[in-house]
PQR file of N, CA, C, O and H, with PARSE charges and radii, in Angstrom:
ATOM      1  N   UNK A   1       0.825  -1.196   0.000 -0.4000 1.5000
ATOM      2  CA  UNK A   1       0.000   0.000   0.000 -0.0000 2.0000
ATOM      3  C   UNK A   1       0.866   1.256   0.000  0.5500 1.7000
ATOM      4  O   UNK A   1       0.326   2.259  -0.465 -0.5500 1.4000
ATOM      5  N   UNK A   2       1.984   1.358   0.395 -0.4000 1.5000
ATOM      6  CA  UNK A   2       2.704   2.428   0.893 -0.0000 2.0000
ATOM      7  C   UNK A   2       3.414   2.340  -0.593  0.5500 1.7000
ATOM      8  O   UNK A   2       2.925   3.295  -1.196 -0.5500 1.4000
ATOM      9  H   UNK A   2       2.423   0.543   0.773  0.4000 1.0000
ATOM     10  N   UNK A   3       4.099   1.833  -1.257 -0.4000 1.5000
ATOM     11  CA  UNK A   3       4.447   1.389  -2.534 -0.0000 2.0000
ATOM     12  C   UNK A   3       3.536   2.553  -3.478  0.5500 1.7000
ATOM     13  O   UNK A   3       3.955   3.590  -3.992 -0.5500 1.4000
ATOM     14  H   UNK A   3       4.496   1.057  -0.767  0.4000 1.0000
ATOM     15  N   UNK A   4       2.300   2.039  -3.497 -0.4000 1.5000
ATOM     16  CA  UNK A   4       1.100   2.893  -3.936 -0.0000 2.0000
ATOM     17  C   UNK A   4       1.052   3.754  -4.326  0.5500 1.7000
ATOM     18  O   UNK A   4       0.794   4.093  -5.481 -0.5500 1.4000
ATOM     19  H   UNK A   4       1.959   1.197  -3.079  0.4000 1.0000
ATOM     20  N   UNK A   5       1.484   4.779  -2.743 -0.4000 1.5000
ATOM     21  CA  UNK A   5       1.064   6.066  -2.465 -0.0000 2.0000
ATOM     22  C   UNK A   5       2.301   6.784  -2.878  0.5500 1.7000
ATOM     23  O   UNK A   5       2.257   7.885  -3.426 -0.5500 1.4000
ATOM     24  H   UNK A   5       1.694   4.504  -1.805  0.4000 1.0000
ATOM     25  N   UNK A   6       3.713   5.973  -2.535 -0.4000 1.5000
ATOM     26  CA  UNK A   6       4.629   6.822  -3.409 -0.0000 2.0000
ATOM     27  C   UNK A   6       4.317   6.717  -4.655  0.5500 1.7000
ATOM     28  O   UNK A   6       3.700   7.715  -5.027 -0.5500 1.4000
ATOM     29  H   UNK A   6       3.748   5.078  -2.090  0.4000 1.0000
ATOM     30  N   UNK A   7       4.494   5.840  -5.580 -0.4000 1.5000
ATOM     31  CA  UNK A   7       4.284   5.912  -7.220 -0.0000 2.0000
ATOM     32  C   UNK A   7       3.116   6.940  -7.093  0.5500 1.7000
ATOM     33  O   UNK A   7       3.464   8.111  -7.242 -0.5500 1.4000
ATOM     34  H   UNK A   7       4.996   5.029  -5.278  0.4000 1.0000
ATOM     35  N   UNK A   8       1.908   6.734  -6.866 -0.4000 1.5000
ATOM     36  CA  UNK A   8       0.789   8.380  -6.958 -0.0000 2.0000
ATOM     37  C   UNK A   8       1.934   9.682  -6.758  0.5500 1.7000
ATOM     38  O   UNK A   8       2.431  10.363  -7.654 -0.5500 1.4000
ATOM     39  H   UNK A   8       1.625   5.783  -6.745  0.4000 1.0000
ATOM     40  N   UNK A   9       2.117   9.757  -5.597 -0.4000 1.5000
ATOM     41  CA  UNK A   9       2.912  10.858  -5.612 -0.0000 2.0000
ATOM     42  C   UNK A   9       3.978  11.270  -6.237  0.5500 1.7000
ATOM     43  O   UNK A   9       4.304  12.457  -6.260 -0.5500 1.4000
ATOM     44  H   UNK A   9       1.713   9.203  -4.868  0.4000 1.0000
ATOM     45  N   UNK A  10       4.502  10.520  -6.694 -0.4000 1.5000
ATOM     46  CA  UNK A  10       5.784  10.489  -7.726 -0.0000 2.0000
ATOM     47  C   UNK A  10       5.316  10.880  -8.851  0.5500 1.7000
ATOM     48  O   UNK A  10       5.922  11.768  -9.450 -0.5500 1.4000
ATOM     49  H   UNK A  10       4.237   9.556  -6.675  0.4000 1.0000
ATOM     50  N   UNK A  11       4.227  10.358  -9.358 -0.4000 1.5000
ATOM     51  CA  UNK A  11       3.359  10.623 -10.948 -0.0000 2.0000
ATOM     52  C   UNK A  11       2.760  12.285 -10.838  0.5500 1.7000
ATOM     53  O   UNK A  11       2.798  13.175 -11.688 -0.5500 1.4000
ATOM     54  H   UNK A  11       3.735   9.636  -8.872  0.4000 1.0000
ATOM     55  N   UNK A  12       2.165  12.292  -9.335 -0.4000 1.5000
ATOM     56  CA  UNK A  12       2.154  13.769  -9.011 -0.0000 2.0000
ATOM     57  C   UNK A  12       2.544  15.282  -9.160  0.5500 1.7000
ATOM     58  O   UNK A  12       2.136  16.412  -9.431 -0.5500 1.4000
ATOM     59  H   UNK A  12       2.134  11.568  -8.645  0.4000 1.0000
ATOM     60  N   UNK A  13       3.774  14.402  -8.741 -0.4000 1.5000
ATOM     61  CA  UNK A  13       5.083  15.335  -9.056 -0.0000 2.0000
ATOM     62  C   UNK A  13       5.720  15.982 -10.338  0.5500 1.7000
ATOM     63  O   UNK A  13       6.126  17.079 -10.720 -0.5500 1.4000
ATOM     64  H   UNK A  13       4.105  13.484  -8.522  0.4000 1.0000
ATOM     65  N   UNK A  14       5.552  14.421 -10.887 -0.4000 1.5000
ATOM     66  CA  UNK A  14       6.160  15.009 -12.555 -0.0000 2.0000
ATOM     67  C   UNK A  14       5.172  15.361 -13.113  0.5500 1.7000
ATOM     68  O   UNK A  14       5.444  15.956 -14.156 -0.5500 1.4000
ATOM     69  H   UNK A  14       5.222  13.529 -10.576  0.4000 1.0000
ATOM     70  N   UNK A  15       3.760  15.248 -12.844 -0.4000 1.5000
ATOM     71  CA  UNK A  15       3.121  16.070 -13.466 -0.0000 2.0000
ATOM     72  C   UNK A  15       2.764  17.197 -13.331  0.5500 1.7000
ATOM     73  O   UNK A  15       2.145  17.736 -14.249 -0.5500 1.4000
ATOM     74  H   UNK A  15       3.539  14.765 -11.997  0.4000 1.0000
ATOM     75  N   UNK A  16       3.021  17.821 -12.258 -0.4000 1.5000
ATOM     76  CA  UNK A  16       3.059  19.159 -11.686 -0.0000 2.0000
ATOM     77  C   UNK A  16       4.532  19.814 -12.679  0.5500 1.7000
ATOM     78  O   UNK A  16       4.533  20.695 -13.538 -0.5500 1.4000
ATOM     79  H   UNK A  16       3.524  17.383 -11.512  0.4000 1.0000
ATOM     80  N   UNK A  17       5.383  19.197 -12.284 -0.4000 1.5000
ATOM     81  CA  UNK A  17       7.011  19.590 -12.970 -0.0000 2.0000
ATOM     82  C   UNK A  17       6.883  19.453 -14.672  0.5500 1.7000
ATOM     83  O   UNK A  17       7.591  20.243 -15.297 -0.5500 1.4000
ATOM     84  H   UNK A  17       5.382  18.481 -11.586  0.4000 1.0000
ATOM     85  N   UNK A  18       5.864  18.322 -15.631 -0.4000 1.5000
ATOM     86  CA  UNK A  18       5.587  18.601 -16.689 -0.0000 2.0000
ATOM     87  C   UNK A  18       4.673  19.752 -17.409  0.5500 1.7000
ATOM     88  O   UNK A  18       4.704  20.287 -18.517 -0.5500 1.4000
ATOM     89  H   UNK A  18       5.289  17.681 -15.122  0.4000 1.0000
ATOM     90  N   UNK A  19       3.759  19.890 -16.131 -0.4000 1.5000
ATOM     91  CA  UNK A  19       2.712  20.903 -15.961 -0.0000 2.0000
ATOM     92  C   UNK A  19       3.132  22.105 -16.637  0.5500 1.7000
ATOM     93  O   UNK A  19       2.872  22.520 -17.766 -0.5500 1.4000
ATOM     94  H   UNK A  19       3.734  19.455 -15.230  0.4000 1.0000
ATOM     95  N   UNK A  20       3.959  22.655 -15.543 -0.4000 1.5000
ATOM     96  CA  UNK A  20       4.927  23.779 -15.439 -0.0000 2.0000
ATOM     97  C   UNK A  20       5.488  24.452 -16.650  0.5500 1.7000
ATOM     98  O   UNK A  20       5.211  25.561 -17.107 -0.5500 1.4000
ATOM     99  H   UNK A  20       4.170  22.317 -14.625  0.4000 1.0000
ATOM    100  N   UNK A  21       6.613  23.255 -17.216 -0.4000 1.5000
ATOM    101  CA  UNK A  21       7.495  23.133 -18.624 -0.0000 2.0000
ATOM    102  C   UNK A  21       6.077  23.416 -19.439  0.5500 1.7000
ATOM    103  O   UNK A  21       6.088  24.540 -19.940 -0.5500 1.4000
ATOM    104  H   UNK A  21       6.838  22.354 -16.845  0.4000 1.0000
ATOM    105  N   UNK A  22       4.948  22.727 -19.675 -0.4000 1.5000
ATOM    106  CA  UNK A  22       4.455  22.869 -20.833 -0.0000 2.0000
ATOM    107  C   UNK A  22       3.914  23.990 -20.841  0.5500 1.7000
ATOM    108  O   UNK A  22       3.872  24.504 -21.958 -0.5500 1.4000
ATOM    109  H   UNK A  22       4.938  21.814 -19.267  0.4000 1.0000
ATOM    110  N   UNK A  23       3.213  24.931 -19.510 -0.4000 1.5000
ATOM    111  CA  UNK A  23       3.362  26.507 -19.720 -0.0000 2.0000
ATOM    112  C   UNK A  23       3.969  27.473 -20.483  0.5500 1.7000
ATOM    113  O   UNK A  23       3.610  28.446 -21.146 -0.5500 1.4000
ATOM    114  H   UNK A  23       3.247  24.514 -18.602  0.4000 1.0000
ATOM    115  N   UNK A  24       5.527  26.634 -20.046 -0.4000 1.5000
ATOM    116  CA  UNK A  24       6.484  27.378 -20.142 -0.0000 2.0000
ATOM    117  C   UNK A  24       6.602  27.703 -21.781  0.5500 1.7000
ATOM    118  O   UNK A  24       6.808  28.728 -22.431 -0.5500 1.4000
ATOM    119  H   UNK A  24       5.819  25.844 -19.508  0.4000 1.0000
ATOM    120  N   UNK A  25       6.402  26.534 -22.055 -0.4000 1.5000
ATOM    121  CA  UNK A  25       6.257  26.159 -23.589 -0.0000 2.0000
ATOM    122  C   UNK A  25       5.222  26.885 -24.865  0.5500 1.7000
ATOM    123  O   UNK A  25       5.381  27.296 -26.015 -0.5500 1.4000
ATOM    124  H   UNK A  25       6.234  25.702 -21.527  0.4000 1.0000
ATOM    125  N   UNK A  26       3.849  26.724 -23.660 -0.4000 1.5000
ATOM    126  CA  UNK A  26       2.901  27.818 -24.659 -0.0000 2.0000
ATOM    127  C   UNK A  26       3.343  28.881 -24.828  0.5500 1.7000
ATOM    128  O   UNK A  26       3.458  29.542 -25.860 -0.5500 1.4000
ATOM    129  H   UNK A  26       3.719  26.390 -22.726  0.4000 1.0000
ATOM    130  N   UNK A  27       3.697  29.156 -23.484 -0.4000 1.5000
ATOM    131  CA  UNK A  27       4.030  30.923 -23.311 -0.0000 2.0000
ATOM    132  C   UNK A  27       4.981  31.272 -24.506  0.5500 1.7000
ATOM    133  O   UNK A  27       5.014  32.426 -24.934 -0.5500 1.4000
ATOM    134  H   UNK A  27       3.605  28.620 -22.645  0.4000 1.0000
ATOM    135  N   UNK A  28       5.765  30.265 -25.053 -0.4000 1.5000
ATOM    136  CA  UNK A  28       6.845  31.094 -26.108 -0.0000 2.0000
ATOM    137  C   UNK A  28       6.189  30.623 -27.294  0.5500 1.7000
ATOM    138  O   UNK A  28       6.326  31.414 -28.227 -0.5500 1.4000
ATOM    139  H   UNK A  28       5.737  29.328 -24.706  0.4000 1.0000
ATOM    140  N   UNK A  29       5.490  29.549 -27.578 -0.4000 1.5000
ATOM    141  CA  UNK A  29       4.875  29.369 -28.692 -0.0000 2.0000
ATOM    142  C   UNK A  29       3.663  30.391 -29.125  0.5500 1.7000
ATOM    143  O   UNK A  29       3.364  30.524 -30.312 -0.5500 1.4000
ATOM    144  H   UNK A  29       5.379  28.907 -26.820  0.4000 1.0000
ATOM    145  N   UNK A  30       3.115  30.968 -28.275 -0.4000 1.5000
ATOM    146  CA  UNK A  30       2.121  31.797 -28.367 -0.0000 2.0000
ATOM    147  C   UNK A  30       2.562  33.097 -28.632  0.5500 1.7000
ATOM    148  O   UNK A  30       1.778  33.976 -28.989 -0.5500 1.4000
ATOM    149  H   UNK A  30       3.358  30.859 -27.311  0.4000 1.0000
ATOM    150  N   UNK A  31       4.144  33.342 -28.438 -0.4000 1.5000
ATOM    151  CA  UNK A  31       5.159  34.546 -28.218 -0.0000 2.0000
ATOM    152  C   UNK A  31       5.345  34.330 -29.422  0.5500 1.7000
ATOM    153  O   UNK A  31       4.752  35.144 -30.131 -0.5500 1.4000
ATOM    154  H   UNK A  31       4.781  32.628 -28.148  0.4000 1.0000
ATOM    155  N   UNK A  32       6.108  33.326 -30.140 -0.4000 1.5000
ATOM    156  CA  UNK A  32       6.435  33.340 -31.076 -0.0000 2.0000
ATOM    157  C   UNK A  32       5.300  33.430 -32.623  0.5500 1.7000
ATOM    158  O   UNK A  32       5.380  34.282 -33.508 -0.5500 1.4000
ATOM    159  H   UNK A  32       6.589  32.664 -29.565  0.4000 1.0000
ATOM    160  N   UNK A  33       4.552  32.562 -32.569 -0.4000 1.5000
ATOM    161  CA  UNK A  33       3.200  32.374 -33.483 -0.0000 2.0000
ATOM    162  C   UNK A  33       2.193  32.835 -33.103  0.5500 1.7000
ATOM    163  O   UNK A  33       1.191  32.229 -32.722 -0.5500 1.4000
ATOM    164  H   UNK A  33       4.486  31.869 -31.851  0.4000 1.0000
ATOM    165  N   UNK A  34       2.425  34.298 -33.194 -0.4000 1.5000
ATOM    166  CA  UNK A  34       0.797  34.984 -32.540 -0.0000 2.0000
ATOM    167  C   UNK A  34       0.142  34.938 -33.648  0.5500 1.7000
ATOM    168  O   UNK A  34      -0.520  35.970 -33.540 -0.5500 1.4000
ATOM    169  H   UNK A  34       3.239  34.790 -33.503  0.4000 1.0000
ATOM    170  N   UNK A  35      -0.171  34.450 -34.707 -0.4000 1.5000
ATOM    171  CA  UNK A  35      -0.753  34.678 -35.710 -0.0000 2.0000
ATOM    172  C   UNK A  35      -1.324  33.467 -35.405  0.5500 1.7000
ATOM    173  O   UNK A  35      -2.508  33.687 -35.150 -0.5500 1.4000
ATOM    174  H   UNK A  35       0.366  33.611 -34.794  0.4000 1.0000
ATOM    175  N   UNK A  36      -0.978  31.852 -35.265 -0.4000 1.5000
ATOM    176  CA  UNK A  36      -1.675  31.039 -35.552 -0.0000 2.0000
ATOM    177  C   UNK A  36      -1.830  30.596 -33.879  0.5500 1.7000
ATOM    178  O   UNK A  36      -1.652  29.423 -33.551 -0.5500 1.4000
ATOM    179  H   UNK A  36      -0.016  31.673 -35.472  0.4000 1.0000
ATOM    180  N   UNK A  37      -2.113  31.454 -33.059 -0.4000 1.5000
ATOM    181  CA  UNK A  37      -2.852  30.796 -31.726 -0.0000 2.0000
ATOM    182  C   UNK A  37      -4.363  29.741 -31.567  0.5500 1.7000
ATOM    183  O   UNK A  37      -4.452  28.973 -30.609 -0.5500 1.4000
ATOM    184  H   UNK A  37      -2.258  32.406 -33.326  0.4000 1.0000
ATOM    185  N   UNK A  38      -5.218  29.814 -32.376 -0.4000 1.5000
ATOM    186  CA  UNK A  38      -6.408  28.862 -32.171 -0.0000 2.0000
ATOM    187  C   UNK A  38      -5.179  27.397 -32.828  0.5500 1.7000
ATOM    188  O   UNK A  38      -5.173  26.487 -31.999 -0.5500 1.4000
ATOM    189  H   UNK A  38      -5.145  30.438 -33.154  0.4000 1.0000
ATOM    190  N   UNK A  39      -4.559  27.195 -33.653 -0.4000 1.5000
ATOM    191  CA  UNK A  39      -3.919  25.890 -33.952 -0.0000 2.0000
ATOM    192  C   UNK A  39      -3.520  25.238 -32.736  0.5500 1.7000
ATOM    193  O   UNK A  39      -3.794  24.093 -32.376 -0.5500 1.4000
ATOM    194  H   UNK A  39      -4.563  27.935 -34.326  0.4000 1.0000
ATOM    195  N   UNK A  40      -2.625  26.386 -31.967 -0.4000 1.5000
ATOM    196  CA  UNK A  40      -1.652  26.118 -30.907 -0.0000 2.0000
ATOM    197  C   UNK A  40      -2.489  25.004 -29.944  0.5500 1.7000
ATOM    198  O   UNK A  40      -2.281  23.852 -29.562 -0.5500 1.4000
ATOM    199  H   UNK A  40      -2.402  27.317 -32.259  0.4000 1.0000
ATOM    200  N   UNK A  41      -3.751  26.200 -29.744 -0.4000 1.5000
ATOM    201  CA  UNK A  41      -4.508  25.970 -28.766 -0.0000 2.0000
ATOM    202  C   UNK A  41      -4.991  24.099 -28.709  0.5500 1.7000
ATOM    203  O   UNK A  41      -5.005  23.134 -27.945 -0.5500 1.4000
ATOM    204  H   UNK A  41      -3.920  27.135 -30.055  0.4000 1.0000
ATOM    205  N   UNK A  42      -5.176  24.325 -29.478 -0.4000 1.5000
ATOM    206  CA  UNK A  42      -6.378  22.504 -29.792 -0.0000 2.0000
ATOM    207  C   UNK A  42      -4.809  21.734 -29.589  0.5500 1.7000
ATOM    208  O   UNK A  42      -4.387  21.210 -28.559 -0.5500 1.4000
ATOM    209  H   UNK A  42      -5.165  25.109 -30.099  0.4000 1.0000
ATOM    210  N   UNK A  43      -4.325  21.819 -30.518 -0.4000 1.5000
ATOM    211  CA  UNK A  43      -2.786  21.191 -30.581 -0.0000 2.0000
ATOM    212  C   UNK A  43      -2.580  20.911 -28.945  0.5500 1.7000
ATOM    213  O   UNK A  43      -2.751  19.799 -28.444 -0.5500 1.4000
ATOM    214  H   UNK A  43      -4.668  22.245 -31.355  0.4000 1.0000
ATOM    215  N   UNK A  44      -2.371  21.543 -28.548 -0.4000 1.5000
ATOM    216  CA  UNK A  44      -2.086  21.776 -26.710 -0.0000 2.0000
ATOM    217  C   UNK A  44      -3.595  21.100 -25.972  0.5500 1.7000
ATOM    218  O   UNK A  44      -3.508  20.623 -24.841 -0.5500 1.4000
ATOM    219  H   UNK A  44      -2.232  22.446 -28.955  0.4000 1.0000
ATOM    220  N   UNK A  45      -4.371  21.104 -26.391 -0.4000 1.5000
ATOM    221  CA  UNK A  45      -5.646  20.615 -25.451 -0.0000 2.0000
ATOM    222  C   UNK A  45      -5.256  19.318 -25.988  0.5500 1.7000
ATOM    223  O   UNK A  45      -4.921  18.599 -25.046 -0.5500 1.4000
ATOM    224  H   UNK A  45      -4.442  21.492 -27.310  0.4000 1.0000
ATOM    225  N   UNK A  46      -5.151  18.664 -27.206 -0.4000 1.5000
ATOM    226  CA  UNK A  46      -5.260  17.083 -27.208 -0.0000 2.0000
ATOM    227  C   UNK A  46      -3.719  16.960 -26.592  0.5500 1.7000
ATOM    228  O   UNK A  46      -3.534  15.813 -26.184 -0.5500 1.4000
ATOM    229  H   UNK A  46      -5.423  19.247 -27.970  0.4000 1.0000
ATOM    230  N   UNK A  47      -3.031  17.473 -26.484 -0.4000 1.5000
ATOM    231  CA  UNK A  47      -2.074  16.837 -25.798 -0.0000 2.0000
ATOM    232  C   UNK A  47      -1.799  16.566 -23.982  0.5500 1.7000
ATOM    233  O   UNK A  47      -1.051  15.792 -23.386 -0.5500 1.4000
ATOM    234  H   UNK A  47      -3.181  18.404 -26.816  0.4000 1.0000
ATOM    235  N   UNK A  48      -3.005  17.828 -23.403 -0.4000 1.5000
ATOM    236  CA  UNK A  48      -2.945  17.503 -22.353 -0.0000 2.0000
ATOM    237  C   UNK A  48      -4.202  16.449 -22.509  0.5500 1.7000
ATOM    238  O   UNK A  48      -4.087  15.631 -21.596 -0.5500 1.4000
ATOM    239  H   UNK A  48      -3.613  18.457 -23.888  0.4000 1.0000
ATOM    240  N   UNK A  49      -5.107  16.218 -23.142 -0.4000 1.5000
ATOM    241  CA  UNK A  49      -5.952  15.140 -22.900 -0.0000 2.0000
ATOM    242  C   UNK A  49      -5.344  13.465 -22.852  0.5500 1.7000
ATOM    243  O   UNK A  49      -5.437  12.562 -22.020 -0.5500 1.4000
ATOM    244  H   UNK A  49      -5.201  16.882 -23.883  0.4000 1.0000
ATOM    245  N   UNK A  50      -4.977  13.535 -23.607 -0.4000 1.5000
ATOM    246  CA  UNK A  50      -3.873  12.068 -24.033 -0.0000 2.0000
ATOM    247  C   UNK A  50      -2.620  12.075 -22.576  0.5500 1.7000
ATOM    248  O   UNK A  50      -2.524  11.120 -21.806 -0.5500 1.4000
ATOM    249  H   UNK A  50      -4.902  14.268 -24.284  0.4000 1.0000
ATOM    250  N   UNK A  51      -1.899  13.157 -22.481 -0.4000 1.5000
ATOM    251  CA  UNK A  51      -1.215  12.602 -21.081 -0.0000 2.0000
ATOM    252  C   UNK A  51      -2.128  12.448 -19.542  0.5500 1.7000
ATOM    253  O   UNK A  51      -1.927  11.572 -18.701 -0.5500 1.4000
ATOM    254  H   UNK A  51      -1.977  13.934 -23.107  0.4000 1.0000
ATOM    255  N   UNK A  52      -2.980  13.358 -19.474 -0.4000 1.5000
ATOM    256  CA  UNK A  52      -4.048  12.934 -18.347 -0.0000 2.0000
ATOM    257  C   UNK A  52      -4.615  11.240 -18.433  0.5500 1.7000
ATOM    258  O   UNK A  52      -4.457  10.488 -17.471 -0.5500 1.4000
ATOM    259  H   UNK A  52      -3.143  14.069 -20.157  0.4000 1.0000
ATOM    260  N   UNK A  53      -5.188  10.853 -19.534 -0.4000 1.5000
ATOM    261  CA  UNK A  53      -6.033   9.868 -20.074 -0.0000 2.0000
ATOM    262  C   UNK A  53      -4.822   8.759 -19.779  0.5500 1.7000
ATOM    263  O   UNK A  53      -5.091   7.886 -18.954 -0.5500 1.4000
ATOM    264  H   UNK A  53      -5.316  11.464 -20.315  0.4000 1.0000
ATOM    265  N   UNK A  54      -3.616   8.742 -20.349 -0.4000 1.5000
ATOM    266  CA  UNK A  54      -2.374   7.990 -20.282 -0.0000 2.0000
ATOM    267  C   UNK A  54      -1.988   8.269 -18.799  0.5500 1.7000
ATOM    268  O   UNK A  54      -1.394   7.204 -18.628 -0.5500 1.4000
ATOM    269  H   UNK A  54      -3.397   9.451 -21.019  0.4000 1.0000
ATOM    270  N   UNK A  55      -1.880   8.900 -17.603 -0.4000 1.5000
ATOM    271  CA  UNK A  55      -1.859   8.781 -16.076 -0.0000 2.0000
ATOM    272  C   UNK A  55      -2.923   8.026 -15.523  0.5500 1.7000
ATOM    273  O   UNK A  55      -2.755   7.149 -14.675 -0.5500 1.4000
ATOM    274  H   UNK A  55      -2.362   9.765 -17.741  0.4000 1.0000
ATOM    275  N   UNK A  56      -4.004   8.357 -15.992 -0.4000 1.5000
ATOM    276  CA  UNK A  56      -5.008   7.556 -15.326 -0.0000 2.0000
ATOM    277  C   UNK A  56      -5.198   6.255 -15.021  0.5500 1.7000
ATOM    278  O   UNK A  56      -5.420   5.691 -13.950 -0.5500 1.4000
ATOM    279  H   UNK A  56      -4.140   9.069 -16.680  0.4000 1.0000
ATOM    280  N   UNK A  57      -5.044   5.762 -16.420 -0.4000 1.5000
ATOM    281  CA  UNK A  57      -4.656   4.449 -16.790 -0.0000 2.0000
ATOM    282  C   UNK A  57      -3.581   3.751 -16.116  0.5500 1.7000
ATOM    283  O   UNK A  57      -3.751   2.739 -15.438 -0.5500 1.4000
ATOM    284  H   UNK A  57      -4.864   6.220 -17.290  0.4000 1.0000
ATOM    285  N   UNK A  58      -2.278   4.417 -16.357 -0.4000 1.5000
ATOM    286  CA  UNK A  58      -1.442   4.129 -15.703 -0.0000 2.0000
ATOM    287  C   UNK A  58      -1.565   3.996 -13.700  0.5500 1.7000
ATOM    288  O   UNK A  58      -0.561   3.612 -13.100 -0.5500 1.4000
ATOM    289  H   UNK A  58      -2.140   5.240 -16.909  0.4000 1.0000
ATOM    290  N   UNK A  59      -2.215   4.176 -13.298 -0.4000 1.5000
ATOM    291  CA  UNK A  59      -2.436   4.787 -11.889 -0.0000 2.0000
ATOM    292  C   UNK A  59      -3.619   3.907 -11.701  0.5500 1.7000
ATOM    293  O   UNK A  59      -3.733   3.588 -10.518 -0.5500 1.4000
ATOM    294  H   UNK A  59      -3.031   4.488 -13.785  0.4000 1.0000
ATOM    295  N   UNK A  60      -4.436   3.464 -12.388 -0.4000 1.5000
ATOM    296  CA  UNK A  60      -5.629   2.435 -12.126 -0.0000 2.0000
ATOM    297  C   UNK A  60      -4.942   0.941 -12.257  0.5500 1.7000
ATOM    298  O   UNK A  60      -5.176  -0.086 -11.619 -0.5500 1.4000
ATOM    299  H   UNK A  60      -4.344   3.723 -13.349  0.4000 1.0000
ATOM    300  N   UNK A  61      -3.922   1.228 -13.418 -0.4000 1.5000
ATOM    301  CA  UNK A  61      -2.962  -0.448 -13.821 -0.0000 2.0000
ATOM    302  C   UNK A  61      -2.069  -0.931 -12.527  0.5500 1.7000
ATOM    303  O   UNK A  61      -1.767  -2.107 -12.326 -0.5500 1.4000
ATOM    304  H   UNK A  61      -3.732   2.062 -13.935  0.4000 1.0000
ATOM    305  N   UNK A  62      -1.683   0.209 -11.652 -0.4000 1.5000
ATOM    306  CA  UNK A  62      -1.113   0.077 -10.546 -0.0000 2.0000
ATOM    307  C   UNK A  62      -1.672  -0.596  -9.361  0.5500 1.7000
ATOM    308  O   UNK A  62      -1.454  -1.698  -8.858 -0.5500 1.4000
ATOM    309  H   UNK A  62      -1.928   1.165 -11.815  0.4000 1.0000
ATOM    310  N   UNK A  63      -2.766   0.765  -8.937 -0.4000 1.5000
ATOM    311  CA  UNK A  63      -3.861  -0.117  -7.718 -0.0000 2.0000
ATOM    312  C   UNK A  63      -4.129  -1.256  -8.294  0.5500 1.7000
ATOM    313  O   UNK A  63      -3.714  -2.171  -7.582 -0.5500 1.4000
ATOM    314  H   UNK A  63      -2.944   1.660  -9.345  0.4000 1.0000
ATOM    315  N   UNK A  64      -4.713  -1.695  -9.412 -0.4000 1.5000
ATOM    316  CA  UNK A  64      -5.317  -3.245  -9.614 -0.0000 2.0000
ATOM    317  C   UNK A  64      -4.322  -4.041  -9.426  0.5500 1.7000
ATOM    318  O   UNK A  64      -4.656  -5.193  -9.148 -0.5500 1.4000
ATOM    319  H   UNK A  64      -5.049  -0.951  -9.990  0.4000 1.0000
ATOM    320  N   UNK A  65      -2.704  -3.736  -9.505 -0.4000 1.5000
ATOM    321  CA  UNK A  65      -2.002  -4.511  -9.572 -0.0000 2.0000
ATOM    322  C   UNK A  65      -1.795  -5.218 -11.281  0.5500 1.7000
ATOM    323  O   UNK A  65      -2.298  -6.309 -11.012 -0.5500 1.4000
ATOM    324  H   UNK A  65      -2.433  -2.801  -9.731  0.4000 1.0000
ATOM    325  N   UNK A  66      -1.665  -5.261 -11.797 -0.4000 1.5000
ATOM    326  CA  UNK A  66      -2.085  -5.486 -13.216 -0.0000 2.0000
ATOM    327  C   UNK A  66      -0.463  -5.907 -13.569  0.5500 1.7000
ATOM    328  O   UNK A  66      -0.144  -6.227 -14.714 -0.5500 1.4000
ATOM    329  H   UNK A  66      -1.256  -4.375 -12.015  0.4000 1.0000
TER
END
């Protein structure tokens, strides 16, 4: 159980710390390509959808033990 709760928190972490970076990331892509911001945008939403969707999974494959 304790096993668990670190890996959660560990996944936590880097996703807070990937979080961050990918801010960091719009912020200059949006700096740089102000012209094509609605692309950026969607571009950036399916990508946080797919790594959320890909934690979840990952984090349910864990508790079940899988």
């Amino acid at each position: 159980m304790i096993q668990i709760l670190k890996d959660v928190a560990l996944r936590i972490g880097l996703g807070i710390i990937f979080g961050v970076l990918l801010l960091m990331f719009i912020a200059m892509l949006k700096t740089i390509f102000y012209k094509n911001i609605k692309q950026i945008n969607l571009f950036i939403v399916f990508i946080l959808i797919a790594l959320i969707a890909y934690a979840l999974g990952d984090i349910a494959l864990d508790i079940l033990n899988f």
